[in-house]
C-alpha positions in Angstrom: 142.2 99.2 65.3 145.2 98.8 63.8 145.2 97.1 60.1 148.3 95.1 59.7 147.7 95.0 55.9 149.4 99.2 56.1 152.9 98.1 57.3 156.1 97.8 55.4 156.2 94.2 54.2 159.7 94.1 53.0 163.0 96.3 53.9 163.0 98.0 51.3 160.0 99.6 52.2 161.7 101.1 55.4 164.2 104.0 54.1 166.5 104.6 57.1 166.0 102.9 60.5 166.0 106.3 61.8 163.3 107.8 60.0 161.0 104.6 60.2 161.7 105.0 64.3 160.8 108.5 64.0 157.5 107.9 62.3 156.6 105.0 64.9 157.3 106.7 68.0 154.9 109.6 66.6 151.8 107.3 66.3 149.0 107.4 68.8 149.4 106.7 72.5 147.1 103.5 72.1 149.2 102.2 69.0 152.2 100.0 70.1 154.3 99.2 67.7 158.0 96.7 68.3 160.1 95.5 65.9 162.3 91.7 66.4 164.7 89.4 64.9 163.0 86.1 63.2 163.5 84.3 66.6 162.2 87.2 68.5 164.2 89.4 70.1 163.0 92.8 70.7 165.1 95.2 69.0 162.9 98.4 68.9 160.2 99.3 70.7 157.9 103.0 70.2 157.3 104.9 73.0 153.7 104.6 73.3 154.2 100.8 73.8 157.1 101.9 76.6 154.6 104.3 78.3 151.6 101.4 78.2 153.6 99.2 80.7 155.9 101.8 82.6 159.2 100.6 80.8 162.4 102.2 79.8 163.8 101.0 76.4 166.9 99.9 77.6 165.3 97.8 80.3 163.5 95.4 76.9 165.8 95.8 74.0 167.5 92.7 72.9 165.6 90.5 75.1 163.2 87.7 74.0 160.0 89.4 73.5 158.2 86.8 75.3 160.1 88.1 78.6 159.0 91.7 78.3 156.5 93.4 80.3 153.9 93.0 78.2 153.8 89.4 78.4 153.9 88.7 82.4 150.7 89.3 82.9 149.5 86.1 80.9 151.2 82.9 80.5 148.6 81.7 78.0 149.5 84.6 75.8 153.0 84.0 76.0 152.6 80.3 74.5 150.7 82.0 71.9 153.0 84.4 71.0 155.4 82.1 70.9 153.7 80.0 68.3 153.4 83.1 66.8 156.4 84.5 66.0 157.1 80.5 64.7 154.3 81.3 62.3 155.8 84.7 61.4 158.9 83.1 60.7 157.9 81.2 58.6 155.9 84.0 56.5 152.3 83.6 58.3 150.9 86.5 60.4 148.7 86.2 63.5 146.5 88.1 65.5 144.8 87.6 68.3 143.8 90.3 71.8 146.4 90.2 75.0 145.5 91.0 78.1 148.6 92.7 79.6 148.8 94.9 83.1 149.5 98.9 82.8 151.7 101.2 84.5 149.2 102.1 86.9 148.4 98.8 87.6 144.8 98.1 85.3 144.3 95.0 83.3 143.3 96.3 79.6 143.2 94.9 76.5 145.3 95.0 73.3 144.4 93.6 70.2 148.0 92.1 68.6 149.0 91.2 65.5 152.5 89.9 64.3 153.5 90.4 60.7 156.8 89.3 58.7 158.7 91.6 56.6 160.8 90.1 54.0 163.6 90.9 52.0 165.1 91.2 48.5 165.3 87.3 48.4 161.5 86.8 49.7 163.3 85.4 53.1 161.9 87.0 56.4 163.9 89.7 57.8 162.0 90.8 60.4 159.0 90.4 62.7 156.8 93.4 63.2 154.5 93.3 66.7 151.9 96.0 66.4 148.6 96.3 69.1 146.1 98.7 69.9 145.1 99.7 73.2 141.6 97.8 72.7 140.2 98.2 76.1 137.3 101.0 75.8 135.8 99.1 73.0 136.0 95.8 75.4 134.0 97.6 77.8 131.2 99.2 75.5 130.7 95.5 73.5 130.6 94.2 77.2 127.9 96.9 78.7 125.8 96.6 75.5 125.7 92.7 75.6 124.6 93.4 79.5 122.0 95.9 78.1 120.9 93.6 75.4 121.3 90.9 77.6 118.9 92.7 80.3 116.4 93.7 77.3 116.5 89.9 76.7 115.2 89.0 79.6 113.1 91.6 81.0 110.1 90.8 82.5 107.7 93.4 80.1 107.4 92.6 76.7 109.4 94.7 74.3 108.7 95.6 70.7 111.0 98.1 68.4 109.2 99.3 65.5 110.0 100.6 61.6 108.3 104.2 60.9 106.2 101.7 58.6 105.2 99.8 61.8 107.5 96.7 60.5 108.6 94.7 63.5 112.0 94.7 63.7 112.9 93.6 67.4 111.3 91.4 70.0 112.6 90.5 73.6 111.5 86.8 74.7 108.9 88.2 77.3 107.0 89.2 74.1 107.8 86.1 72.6 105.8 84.2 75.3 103.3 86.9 75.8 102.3 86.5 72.0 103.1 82.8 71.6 105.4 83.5 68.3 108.9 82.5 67.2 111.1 85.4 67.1 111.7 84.6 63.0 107.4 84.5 62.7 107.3 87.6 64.9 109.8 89.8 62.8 107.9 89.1 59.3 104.8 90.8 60.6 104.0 94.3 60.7 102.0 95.7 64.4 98.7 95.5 62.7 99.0 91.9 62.9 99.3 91.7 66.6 97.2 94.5 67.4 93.9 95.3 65.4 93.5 98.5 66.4 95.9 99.7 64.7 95.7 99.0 61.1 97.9 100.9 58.7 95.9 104.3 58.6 95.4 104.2 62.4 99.4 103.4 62.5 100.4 106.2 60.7 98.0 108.5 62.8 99.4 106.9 65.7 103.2 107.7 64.3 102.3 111.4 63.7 101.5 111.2 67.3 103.8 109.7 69.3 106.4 112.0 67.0 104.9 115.1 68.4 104.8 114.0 71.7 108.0 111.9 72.2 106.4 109.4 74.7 102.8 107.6 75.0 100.8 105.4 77.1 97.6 103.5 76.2 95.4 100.5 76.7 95.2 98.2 73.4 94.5 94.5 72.8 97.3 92.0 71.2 95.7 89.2 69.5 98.2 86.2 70.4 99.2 83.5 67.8 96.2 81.0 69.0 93.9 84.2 68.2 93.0 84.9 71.6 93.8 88.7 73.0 95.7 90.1 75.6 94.6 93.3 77.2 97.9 95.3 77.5 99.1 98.5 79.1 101.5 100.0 76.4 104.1 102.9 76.8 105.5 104.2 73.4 109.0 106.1 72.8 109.8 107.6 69.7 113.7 107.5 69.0 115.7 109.4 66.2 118.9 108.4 66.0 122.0 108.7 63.0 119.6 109.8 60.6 116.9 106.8 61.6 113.3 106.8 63.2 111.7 103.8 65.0 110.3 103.6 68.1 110.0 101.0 71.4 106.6 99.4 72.2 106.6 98.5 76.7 103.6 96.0 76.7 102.2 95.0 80.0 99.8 92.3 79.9 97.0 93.4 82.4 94.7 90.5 82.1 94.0 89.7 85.7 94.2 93.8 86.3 90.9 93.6 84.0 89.7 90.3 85.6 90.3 92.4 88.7 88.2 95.7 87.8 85.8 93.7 86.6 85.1 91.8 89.7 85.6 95.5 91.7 83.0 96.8 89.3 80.5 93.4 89.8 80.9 94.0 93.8 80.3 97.8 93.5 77.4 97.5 91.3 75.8 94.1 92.0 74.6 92.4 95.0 76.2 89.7 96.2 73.3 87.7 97.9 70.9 88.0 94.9 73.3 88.9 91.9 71.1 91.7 91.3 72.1 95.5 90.3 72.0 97.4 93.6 70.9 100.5 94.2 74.7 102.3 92.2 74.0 100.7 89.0 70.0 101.1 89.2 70.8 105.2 89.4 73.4 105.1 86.7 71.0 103.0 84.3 68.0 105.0 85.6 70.1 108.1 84.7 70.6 107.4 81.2 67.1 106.4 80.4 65.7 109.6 82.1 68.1 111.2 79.2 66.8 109.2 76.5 63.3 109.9 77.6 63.9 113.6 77.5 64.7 113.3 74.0 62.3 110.9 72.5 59.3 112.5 75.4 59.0 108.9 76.9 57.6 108.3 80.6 59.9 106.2 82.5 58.6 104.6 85.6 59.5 103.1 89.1 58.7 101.3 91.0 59.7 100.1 94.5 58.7 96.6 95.8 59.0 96.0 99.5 59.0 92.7 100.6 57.2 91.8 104.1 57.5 89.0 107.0 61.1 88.5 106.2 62.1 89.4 109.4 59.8 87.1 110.8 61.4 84.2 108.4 64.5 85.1 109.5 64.2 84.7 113.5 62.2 81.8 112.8 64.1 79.5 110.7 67.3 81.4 110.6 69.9 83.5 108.4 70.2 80.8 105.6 66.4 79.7 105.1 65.6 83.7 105.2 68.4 84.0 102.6 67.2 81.2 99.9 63.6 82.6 100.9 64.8 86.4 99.6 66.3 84.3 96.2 63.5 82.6 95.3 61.1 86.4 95.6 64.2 87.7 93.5 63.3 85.7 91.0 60.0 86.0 90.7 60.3 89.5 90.4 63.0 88.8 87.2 60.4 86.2 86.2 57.5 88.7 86.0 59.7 91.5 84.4 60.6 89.0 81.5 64.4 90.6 80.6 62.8 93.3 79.4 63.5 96.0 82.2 66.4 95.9 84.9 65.4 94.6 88.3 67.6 95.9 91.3 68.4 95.1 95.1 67.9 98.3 96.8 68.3 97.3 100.1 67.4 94.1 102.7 63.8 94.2 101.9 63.1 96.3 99.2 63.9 95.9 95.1 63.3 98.1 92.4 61.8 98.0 88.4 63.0 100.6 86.3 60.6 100.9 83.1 60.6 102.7 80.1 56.8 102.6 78.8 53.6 104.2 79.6 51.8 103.3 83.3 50.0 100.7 82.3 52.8 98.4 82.0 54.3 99.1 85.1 51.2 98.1 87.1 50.0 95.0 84.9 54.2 94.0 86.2 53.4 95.3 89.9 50.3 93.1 89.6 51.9 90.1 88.4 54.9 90.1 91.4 52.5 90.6 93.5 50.5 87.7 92.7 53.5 85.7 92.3 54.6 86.7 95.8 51.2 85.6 97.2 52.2 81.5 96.0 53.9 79.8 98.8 57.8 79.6 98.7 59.2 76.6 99.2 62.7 76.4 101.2 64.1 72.6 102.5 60.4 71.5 102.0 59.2 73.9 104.0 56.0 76.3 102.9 57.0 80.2 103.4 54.6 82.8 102.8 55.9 86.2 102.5 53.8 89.1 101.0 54.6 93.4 99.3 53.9 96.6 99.2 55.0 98.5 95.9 55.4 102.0 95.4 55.5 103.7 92.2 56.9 107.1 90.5 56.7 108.6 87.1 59.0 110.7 85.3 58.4 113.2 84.5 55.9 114.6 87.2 57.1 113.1 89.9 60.6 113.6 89.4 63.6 114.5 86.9 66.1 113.2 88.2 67.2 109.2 89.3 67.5 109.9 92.7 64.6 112.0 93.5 62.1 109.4 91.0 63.5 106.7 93.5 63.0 109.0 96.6 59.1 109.6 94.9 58.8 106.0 94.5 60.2 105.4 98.1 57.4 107.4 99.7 54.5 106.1 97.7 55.3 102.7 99.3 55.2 103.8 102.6 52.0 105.0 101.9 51.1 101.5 100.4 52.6 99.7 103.2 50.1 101.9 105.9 47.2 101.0 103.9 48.0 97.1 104.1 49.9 94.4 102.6 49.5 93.9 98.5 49.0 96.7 97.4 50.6 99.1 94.3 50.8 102.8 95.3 51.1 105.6 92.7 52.8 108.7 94.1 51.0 111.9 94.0 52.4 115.0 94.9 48.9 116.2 96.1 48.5 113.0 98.7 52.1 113.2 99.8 51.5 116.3 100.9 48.5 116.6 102.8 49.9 118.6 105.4 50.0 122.4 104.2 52.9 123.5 106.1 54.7 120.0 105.1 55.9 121.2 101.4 56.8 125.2 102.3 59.1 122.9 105.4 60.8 121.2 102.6 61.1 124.0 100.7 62.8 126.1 103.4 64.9 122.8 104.7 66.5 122.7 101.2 67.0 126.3 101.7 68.7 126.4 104.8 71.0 123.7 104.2 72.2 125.4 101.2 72.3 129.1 103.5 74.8 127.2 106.1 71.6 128.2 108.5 72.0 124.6 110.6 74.2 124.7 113.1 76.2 122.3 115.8 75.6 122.9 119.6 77.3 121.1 122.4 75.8 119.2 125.6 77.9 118.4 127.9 77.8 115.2 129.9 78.6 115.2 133.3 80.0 111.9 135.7 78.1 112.1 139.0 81.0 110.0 140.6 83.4 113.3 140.0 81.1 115.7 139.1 83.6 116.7 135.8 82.6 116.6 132.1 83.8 113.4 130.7 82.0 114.2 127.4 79.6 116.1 125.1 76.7 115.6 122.7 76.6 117.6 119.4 73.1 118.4 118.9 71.7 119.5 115.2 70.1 123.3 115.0 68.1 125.7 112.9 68.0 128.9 113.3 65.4 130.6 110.9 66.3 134.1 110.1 62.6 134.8 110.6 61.1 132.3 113.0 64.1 131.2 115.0 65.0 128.0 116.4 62.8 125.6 114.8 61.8 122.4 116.1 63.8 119.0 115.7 60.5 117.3 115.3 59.2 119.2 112.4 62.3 119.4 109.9 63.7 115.6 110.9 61.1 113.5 109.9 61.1 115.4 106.2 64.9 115.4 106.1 64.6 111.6 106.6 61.7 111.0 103.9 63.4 113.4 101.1 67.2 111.8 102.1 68.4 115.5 103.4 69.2 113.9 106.4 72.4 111.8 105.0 74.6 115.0 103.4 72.8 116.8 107.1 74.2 113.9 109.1 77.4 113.7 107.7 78.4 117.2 108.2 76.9 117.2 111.5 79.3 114.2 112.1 82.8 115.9 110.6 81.9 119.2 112.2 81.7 117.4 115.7 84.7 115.6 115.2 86.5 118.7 113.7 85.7 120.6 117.1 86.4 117.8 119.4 90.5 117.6 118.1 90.4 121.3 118.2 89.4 121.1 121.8 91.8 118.1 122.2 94.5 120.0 121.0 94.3 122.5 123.5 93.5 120.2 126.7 90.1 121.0 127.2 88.3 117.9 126.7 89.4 113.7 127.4 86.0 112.7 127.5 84.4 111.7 124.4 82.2 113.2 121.4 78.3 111.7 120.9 77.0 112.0 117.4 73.1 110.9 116.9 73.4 108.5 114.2 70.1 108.6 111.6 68.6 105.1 110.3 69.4 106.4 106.6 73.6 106.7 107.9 72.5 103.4 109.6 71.4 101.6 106.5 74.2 102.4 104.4 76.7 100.0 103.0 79.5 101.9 103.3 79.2 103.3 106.9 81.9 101.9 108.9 84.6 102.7 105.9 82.7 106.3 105.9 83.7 106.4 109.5 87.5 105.3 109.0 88.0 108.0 107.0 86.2 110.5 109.1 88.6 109.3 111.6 91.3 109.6 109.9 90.9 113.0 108.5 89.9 114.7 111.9 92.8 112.8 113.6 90.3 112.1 116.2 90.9 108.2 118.5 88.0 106.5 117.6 87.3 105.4 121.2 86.6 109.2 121.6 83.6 108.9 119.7 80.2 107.3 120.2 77.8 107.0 118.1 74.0 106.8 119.6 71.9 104.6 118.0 68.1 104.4 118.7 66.1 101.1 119.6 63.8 101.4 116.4 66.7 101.7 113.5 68.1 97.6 115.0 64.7 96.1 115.3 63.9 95.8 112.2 66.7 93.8 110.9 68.4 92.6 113.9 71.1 90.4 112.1 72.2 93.2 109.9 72.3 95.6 112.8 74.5 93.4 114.6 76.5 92.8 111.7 77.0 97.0 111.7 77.7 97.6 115.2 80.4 94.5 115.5 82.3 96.1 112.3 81.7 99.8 113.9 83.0 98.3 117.3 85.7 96.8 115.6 87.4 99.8 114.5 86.9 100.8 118.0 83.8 103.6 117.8 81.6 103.7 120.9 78.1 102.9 120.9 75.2 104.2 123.2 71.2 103.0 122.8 69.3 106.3 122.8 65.8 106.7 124.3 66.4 102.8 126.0 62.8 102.3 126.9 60.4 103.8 124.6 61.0 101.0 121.6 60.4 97.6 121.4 63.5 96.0 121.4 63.5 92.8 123.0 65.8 92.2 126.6 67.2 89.0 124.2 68.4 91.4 121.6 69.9 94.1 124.1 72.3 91.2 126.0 73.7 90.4 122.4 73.8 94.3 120.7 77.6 95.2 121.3 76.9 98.6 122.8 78.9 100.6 125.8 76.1 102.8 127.0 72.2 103.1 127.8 70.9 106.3 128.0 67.3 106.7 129.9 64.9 108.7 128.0 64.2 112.1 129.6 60.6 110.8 129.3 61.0 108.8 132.3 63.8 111.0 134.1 61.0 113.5 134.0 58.2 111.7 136.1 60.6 110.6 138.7 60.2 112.8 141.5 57.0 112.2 141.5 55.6 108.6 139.7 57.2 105.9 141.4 56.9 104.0 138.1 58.6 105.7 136.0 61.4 105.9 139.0 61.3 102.2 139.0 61.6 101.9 135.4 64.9 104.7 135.5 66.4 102.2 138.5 65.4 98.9 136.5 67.4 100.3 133.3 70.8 101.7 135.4 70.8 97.8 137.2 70.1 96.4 134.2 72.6 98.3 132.6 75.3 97.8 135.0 74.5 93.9 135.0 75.4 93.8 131.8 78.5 96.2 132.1 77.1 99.0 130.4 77.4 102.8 131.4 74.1 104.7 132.0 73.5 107.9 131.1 70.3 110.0 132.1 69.4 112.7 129.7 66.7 115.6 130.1 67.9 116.0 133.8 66.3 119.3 134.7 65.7 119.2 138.8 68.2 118.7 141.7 64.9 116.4 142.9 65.6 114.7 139.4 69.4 114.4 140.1 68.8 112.8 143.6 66.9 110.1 142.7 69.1 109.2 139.7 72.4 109.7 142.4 70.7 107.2 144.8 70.2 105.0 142.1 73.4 104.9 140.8 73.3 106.4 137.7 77.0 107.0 136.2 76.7 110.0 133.7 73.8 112.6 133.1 73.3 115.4 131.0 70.6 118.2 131.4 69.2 122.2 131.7 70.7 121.7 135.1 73.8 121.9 134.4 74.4 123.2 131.0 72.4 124.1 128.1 73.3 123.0 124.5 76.0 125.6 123.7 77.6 126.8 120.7 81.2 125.7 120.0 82.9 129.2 121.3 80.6 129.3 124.2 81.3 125.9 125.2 85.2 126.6 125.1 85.1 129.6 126.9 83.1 127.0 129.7 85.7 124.4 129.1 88.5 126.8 130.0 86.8 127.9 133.3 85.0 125.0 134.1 83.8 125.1 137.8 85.5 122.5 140.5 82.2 120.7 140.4 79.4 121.0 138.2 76.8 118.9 140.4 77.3 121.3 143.0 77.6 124.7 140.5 74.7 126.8 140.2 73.9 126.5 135.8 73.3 130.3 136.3 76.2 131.2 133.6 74.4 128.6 130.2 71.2 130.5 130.5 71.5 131.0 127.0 67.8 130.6 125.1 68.3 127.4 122.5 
């Protein structure tokens, strides 16, 4: 900017008009500089002012300099410049900023001043107009009062910081956030606000965020009432004209904490009992196994299954049942004192984790089961439930959380088949009565860690058109030694040692894995059938297990179906329905396996939201030959059809078998007749060639020894 104080204030100052001119038109193209009579008349004007505005000198010389170029752009200026040059005249100098129009048309911005110059006898001689192109410097104060203006207001509280961790600038959303007045806020230091960082923590912190430019951590502001603020804070460390300080971005994240803290109470607690569930009892078990290493302390489990809820339940219903689980919840807490955590394992069964010798554990095991013998009482009504427990010890019976609770697990089953109320202690001796049982585990663990289980396909024919319009994926083992090994001998011990969920699971991608592929190439539109085992069954997170198995194998999930058998929905029929409607729901299949050989009751079946009854090959096997078992196969394809259900005959071996079962009007079967269980590559090579019709095609070519 121009400083009005530098030019010539009296003619004599000048030398010769010439030289003065010369000087002037040599200054900078934003420094406009015109010279006028004491009523103002321009009579010289410097180039760079000609330029500005597009004018030639003889187009403004000796005209009022209120009619110039520079002054049409504004009529407010010009009745200040006016008043001006009165001012001047008089021997008083103004200033003030013009807005005037270019030669290529912009609006910018001068900043004016008009001075007097006097003569020998102190009278005015002349005026002297001088501006500076201003308009840059408009434009930066403008965008940094937008910037400030936007730091202002943003929504995320903003702190700037002295290297000493003075605070010397806060924006209003940290003004509100902290509760302060911005003079309060800039006489403390960030140790004030934020505890965890008190000077020696700050100057650590400093070093840091020097090295590393930027940082993000979690802290906690402490507000002006005293109460904190969990915040989210991103840290930038600027350096700039030979200063340090740094910017502070503070989110506050209280309901993000409110919110992971509820996540973590639904994910660890149950909801019905506000117990720990069966996550949080392995984590907690987990550390004291660790602690009990190190101080060689026993650590024991037990497992407390309650009985005749199901019985409460159908009788008085869902609530009653509910109140009725409470109320044995906690007596169980009662009886432990606080002392030891109590968990919800699953509908029926909760859990003590105890850090002592085994004579605690059972004088507690003793006492809940006393206090479940006393009558509940639920809307004045009497309710007499009784338990089993089962109990593990650590070390002996297990060294890790899961396989104590998987020890415990077993011994109740054991107590619960010698009779109601009663504690069971496991022993690795009476688990295992069977010789060959523990060299079966043994080798099961073995195998599933050898890859030596295997997937085989069975596929399931529609008598109407005599074409596959599916396949079951049947689990195998083939021993290196003894072969295929029989489904009845490793099932039941992958079920009791919990093998069977990582088994079941792979079992379940692998299918689905092979039925896209298959897809994919035009083989198969039927659908895939996956056995599903009562553990998968039981689990919380089973239908979200099966939206992402979906997803990943890019499979439609009315193309799979999911067989269920009659025994893993009797015994808690509300929760079973509960599963299948959210299964169904996401639009899985469903098919009851072995229909006839549980104990499901025909009430239950009418309300079970299933697509498909399949006829155990039990029956299918005595039909040629006991009418009774015929009848039973034609009773269960009507009743299955009356309720709008496919039927499915499995085990079909015989063309007598398959005559019977056409007569009757069975819609799908699957069977030695027509095709063994295959493996995937043999079952493609089938699928490629398929014959025109399988009912009528000899199963000569799936002679292959399963």
């Amino acid at each position: 900017m121009e400083d009005s104080s530098q030019w010539p204030t009296s003619a004599s100052d000048f030398g010769s008009e010439q030289q003065l001119r010369d000087v002037l038109d040599r200054l900078s193209a934003t420094v406009f500089v015109g010279l006028l009579t004491v009523d103002g008349i321009l009579t010289y004007a410097n180039r760079a002012a000609l330029e500005a505005v597009g004018a030639k000198l003889e187009d403004v010389l000796n005209k009022p300099f209120d009619a110039t170029p520079w002054w049409i752009f504004s009529e407010i200026s010009r009745k200040r410049l006016r008043d001006a040059i009165q001012s001047a005249a008089s021997g008083v100098a103004s200033r003030f900023e013009v807005p005037f129009r270019s030669a290529q048309g912009q609006v910018r911005t001068a900043d004016f001043t008009l001075s007097p110059v006097f003569g020998r006898h102190s009278e005015v001689a002349y005026l002297i107009a001088s501006a500076r192109d201003i308009t840059q410097r408009k434009l930066a104060e403008h965008a940094l009062c937008v910037t400030q203006f936007a730091v202002d207001n943003a929504s995320i509280a903003i702190l700037q910081l002295a290297p000493d961790g003075r605070i010397l600038y806060a924006n209003n959303a940290c003004l509100r956030m902290l509760g302060y007045r911005r003079d309060a806020l800039l006489n403390l230091r960030i140790a004030d606000i934020d505890p965890a960082l008190s000077a020696a923590e700050w100057s650590e912190r400093w070093k840091e965020l020097k090295e590393c430019d930027m940082l993000r951590f979690d802290s906690v502001y402490r507000h002006a009432d005293r109460h904190e603020i969990p915040v989210d804070v991103s840290a930038s460390h600027i350096a700039y004209d030979g200063e340090e300080y740094c910017f502070f971005h503070a989110l506050d994240i209280t309901e993000r904490k409110a919110a992971e803290r509820r996540i973590h109470h639904m994910t660890h607690y149950d909801s019905l009992t506000g117990l720990p569930n069966r996550t949080l009892l392995s984590e907690h078990l987990q550390q004291l196994l660790v602690r009990a290493q190190a101080n060689r302390q026993p650590v024991s489990v037990m497992v407390i299954g309650l009985d005749r809820l199901r019985v409460v339940k159908e009788a008085l219903g869902h609530a009653r049942a509910d109140e009725a689980l409470r109320s044995a919840a906690r007596r169980i807490v009662d009886c432990v004192r606080g002392a030891h955590m109590v968990a919800r394992l699953s509908a029926d069964e909760f859990a003590i984790a105890v850090v002592s010798d085994p004579v605690l554990p059972e004088a507690l095991g003793r006492c809940v089961i006393e206090s479940m013998a006393l009558p509940i009482l639920v809307e004045q009504q009497e309710i007499f439930i009784s338990c089993n427990i089962g109990m593990a010890v650590y070390p002996q019976d297990g060294d890790s959380a899961e396989e104590l609770l998987k020890s415990a697990i077993t011994a109740l089953g054991r107590s619960k088949r010698h009779g109601g109320n009663a504690i069971h202690v496991y022993s690795s001796s009476s688990e295992s009565r069977n010789p060959g049982r523990l060299p079966m585990e043994t080798a099961l663990r073995s195998a599933w860690k050898r890859k030596e289980l295997l997937v085989y396909y069975q596929p399931q024919l529609c008598l109407s058109t005599g074409k596959i319009c599916g396949v079951e994926a049947l689990l195998r083992w083939r021993h290196p030694e003894d072969g295929v090994v029989s489904l009845a001998r490793y099932i039941p011990i992958a079920e009791e040692t919990g093998l069977i969920l990582p088994i079941s699971e792979w079992v379940l991608h692998e299918a689905c894995t092979q039925f896209c592929a298959w897809s994919r190439e035009g083989l198969l539109a039927g659908r895939m059938a996956v056995n599903l085992s009562a553990r998968q069954f039981r689990q919380e997170d089973l239908v979200s297990q099966m939206g992402r198995l979906l997803h990943d194998c890019e499979i439609d999930p009315a193309a799979l179906e999911l067989e269920l058998t009659e025994s893993m929905l009797v015994d808690d029929v509300e929760l079973a329905m509960k599963t299948m409607s959210a299964l169904k729901a996401i639009g899985i299949r469903l098919s009851l396996d072995d229909f006839g050989t549980g104990y499901s009751s025909l009430s239950y079946l009418k309300r079970f939201p299933i697509d498909t009854l399949k006829i155990d090959k039990s029956f299918v096997r005595e039909i040629p030959t006991d009418p009774k078992s015929a009848a039973v196969a034609d009773g269960i394809i009507t009743l299955g059809h009356r309720l709008a259900l496919g039927v499915l005959a499995e085990g079909v071996e015989t063309a007598e078998q398959l005559s019977v079962l056409y007569d009757s009007g069975c819609d799908m079967v699957q069977g030695y007749l027509f095709c063994r269980p295959l493996p995937a590559e043999q079952l493609t090579t089938l699928l490629r060639e398929p014959p025109t019709d399988f009912i009528l095609h000899s199963a000569q070519c799936c002679k292959t020894v399963v």
